[in-house]
LOGU-50248 format. One line per 4 residues: for each residue z, x, y of N, C-alpha, C. Coordinates in Angstrom, 3 decimals, always signed. Example, Ala and Ser with C-alpha at 12.3 -4.5 7.8 and 13.67 -1.06 7.14 Angstrom:
<sites>
+7.800/+13.190/-5.690/+7.800/+12.300/-4.500/+7.800/+13.200/-3.300 ~ +7.080/+12.850/-2.250/+7.140/+13.670/-1.060/+7.870/+12.900/+0.030
</sites>
This chain:
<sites>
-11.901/+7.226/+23.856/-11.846/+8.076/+22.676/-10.404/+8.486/+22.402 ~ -10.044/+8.882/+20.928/-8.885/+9.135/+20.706/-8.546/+10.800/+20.189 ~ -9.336/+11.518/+20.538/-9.147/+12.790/+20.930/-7.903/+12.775/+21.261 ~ -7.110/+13.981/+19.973/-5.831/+14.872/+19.964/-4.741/+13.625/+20.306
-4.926/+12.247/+20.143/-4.167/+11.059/+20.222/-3.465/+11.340/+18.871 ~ -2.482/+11.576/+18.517/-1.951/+11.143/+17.218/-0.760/+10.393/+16.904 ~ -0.520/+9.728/+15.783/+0.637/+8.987/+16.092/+0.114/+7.403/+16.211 ~ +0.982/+6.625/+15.660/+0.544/+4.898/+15.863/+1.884/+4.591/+16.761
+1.090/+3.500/+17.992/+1.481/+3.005/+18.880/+2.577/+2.146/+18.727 ~ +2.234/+1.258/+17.579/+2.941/+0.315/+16.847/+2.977/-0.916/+17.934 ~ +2.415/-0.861/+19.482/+2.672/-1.646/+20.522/+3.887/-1.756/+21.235 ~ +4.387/-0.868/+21.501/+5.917/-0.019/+21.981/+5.871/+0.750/+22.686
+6.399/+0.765/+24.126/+6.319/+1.846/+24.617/+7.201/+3.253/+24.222 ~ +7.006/+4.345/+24.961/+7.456/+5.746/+23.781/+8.564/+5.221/+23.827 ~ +9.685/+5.207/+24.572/+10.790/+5.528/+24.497/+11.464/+4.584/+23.207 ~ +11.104/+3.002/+23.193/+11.219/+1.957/+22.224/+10.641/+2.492/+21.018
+9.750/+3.997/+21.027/+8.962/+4.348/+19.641/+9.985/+5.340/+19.640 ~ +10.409/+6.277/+20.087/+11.562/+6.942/+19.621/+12.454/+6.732/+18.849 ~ +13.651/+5.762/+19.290/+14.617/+5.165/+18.895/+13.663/+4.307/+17.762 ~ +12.853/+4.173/+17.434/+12.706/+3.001/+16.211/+12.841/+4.471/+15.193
+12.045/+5.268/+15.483/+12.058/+6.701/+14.274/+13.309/+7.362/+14.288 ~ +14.066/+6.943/+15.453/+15.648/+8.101/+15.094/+16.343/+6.771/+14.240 ~ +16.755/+6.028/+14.307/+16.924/+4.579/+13.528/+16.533/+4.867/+12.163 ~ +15.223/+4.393/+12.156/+14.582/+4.727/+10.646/+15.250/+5.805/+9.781
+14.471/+7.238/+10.602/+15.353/+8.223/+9.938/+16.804/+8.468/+9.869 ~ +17.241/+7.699/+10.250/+18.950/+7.572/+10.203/+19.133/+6.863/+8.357 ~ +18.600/+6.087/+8.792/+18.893/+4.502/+8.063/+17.973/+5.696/+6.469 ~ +17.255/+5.730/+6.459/+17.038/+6.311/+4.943/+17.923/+7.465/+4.569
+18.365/+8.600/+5.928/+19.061/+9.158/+5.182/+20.371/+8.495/+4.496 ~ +21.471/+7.609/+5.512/+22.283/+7.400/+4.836/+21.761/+6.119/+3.267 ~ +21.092/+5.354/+3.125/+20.333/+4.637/+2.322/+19.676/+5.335/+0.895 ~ +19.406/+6.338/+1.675/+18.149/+6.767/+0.367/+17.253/+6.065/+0.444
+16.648/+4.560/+0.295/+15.613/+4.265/+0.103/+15.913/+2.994/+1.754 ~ +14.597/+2.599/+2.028/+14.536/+1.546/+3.503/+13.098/+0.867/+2.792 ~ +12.919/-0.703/+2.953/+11.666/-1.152/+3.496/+11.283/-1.261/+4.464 ~ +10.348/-1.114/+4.635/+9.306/-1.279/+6.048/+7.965/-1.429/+6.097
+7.579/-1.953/+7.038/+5.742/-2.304/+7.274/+5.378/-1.207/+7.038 ~ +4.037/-1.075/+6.098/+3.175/+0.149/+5.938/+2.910/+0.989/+6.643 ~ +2.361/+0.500/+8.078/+2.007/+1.114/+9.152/+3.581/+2.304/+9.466 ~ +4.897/+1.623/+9.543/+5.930/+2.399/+10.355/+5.894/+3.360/+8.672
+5.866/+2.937/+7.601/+6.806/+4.028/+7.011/+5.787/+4.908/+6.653 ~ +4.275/+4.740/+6.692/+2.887/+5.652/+6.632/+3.737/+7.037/+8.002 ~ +4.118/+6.427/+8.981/+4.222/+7.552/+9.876/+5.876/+8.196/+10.097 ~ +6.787/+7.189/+9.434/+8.159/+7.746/+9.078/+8.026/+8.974/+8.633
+7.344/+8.874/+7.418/+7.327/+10.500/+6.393/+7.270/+11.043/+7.376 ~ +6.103/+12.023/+8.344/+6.146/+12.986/+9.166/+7.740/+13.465/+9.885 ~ +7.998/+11.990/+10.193/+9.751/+12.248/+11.297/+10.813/+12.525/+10.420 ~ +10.704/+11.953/+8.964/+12.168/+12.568/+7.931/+11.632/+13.597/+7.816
+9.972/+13.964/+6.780/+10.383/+15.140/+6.590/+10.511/+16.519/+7.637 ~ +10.002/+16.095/+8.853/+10.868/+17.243/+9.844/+12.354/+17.419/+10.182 ~ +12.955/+16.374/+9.971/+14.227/+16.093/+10.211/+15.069/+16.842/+8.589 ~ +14.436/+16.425/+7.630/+15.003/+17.284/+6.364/+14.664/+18.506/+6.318
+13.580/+18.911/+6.850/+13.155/+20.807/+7.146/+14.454/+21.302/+7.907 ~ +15.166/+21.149/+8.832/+15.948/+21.314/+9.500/+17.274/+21.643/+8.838 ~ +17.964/+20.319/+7.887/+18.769/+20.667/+6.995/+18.701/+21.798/+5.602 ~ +17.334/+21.727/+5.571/+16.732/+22.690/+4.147/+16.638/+24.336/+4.847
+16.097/+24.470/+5.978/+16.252/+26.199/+7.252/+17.828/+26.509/+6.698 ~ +18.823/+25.751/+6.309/+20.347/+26.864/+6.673/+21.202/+26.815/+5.452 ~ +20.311/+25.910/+4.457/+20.876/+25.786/+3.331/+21.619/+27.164/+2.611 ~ +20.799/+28.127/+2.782/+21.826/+29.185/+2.358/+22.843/+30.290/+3.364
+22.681/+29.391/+4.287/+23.933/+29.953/+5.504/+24.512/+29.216/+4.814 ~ +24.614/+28.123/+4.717/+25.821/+26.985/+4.194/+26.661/+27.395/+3.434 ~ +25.529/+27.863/+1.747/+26.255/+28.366/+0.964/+27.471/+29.446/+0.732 ~ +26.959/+30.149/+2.122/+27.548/+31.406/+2.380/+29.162/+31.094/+2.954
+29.207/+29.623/+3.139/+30.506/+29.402/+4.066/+31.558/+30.470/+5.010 ~ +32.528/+30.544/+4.562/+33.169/+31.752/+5.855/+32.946/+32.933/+5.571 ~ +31.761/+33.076/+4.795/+31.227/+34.804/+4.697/+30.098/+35.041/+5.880 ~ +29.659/+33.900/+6.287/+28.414/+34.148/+7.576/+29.238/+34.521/+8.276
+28.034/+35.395/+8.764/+28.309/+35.891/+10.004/+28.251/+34.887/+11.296 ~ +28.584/+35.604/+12.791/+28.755/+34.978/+13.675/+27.206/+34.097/+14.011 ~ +26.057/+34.840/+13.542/+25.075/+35.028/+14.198/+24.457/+33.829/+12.999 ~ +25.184/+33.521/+12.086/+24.317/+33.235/+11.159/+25.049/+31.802/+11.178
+26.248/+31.664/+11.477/+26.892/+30.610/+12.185/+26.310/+29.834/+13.371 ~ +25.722/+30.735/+13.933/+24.899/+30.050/+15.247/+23.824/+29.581/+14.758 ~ +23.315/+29.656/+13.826/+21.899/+29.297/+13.614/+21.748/+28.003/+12.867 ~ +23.248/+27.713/+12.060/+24.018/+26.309/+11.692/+24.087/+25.353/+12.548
+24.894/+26.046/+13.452/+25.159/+24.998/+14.789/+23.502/+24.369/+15.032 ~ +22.986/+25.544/+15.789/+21.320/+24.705/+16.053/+21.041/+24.124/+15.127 ~ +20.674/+24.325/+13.993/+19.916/+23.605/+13.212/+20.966/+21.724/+13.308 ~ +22.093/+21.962/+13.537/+22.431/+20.666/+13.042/+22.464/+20.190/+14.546
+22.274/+20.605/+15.854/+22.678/+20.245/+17.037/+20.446/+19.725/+17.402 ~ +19.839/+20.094/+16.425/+18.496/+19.630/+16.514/+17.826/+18.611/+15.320 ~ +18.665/+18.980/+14.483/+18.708/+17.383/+13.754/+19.283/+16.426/+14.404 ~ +20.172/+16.441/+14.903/+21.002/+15.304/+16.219/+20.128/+14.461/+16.838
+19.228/+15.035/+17.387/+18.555/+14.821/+18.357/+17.947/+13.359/+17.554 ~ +17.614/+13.241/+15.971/+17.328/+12.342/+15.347/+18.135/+11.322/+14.849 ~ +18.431/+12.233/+14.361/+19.676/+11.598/+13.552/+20.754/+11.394/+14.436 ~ +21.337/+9.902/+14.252/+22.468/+9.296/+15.160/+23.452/+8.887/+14.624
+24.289/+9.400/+13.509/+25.624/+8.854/+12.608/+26.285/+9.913/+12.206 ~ +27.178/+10.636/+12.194/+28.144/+11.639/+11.623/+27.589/+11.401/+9.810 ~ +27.841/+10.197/+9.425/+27.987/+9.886/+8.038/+26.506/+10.761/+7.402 ~ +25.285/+10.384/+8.216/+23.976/+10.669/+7.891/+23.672/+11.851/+8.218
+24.080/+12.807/+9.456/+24.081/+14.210/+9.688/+24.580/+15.175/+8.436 ~ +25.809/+14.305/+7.597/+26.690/+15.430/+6.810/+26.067/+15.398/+5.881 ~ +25.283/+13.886/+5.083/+24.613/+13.763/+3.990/+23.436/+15.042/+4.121 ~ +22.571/+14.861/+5.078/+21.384/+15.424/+5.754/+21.724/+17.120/+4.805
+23.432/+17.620/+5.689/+23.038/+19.354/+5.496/+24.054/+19.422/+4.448 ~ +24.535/+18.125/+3.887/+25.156/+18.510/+2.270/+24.224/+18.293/+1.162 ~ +24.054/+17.137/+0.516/+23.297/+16.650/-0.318/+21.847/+16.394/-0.024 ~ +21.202/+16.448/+0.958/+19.769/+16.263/+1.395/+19.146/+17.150/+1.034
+19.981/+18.217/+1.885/+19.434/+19.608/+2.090/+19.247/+20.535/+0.986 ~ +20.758/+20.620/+0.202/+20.675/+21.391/-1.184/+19.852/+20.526/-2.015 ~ +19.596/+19.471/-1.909/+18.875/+18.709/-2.955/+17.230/+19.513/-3.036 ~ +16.347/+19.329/-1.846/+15.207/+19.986/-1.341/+15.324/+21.184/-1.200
+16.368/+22.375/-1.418/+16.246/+23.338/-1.008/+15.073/+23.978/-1.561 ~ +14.835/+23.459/-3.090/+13.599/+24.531/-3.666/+12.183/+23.918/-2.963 ~ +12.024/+23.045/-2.711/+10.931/+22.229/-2.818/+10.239/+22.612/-1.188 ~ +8.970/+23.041/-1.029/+8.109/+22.969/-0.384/+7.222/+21.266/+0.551
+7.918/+20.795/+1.351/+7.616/+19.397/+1.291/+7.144/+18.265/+0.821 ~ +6.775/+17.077/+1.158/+7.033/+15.978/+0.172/+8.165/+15.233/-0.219 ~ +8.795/+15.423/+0.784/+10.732/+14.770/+0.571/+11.240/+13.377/+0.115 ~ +9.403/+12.415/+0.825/+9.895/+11.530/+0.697/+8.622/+10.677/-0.015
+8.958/+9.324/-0.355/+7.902/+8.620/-1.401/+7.712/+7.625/-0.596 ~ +6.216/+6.917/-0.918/+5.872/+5.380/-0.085/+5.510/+4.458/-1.802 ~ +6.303/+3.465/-1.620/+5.837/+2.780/-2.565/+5.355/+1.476/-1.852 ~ +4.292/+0.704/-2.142/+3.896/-0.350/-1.177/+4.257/-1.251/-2.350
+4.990/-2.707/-1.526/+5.774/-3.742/-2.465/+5.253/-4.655/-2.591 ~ +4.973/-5.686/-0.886/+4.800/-7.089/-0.852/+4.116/-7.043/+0.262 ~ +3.858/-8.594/+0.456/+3.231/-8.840/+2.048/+4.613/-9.697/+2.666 ~ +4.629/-9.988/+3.513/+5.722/-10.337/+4.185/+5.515/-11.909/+4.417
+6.444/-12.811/+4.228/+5.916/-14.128/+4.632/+5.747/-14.641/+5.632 ~ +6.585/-14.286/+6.887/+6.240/-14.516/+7.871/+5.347/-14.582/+8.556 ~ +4.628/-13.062/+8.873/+3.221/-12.288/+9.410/+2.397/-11.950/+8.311 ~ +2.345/-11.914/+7.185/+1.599/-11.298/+6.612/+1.521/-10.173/+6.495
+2.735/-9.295/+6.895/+2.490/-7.975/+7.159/+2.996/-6.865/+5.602 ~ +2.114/-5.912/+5.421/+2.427/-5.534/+4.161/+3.698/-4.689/+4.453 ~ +4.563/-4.732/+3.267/+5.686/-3.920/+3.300/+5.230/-2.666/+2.201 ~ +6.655/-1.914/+2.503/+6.396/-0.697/+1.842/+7.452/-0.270/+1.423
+8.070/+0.702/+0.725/+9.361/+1.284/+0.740/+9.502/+2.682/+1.153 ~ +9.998/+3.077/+1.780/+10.262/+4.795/+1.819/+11.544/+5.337/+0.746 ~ +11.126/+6.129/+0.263/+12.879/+6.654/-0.186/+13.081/+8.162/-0.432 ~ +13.856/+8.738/-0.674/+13.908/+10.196/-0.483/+13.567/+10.628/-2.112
+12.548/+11.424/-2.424/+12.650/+11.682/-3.870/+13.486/+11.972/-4.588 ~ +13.871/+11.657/-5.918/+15.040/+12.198/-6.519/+16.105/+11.266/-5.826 ~ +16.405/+11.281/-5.097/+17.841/+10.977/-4.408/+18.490/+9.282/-4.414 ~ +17.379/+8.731/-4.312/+17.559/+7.115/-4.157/+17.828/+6.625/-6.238
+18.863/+6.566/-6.431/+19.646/+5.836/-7.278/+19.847/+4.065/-7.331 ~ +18.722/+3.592/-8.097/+18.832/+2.279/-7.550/+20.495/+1.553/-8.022 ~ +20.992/+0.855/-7.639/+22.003/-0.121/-8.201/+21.407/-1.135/-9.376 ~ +22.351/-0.689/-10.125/+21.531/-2.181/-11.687/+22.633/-3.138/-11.219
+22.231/-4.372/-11.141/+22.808/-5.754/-10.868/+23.584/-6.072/-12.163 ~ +25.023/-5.903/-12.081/+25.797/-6.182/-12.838/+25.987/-7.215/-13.622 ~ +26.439/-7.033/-15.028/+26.380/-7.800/-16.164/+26.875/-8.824/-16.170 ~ +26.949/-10.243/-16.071/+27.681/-11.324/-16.404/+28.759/-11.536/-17.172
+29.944/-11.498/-16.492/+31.236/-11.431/-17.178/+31.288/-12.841/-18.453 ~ +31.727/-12.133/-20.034/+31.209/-13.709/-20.808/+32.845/-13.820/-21.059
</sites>
């Protein structure tokens, strides 16, 4: 029975399931948008949007810059020394508690979107997209020089 089991295995042991979700959530924050098999990005959402709760908690310490207090300074540090723990790039940490964070500040969760695309040719496996709402700006494929 799978009593209080939650979470997909994906056939990985934990530690190989860790690092695939600190990865992931790396890779969309700096990205904005990632494909992936249904199955991983069905259970991504849960790991960004805890990982963006984190940056969205200090958003208005932030604002406050060298007017916080000491105490309110400390609570910066944690918050970004426990996003870490996910997140693995300087580039994607700063996005996270600059533009991530103020972006979501109003918003009550839901950070991120699943759009399902294709099946995959290889396996057959369905893909999906994750991307951060609002935030993912696609690129238009530039005009043909005449």
């Amino acid at each position: 029975m799978r009593h209080r089991n939650s979470g997909r295995k994906l056939g990985r042991k934990s530690a190989h399931r860790t690092a695939l979700w600190n990865n992931l959530v790396t890779s969309l924050l700096t990205h904005g948008r990632i494909e992936t098999t249904e199955a991983k990005a069905k259970e991504l959402r849960s790991y960004a949007d805890a990982t963006i709760g984190w940056g969205i908690s200090v958003q208005a310490l932030i604002a406050k810059g060298e007017n916080a207090t000491v105490a309110e300074k400390a609570k910066i540090v944690h918050a970004q020394r426990m996003a870490r723990r996910t997140v693995k790039t300087r580039e994607a940490l700063a996005r996270l508690f600059g533009e991530v964070g103020a972006h979501f500040a109003s918003r009550k969760g839901g950070y991120t979107r699943l759009l399902k695309t294709r099946v995959r040719k290889g396996d057959a496996a369905p893909m999906a997209f994750v991307e951060l709402v609002g935030l993912y700006q696609p690129v238009a494929p530039a005009a043909p020089a005449e």
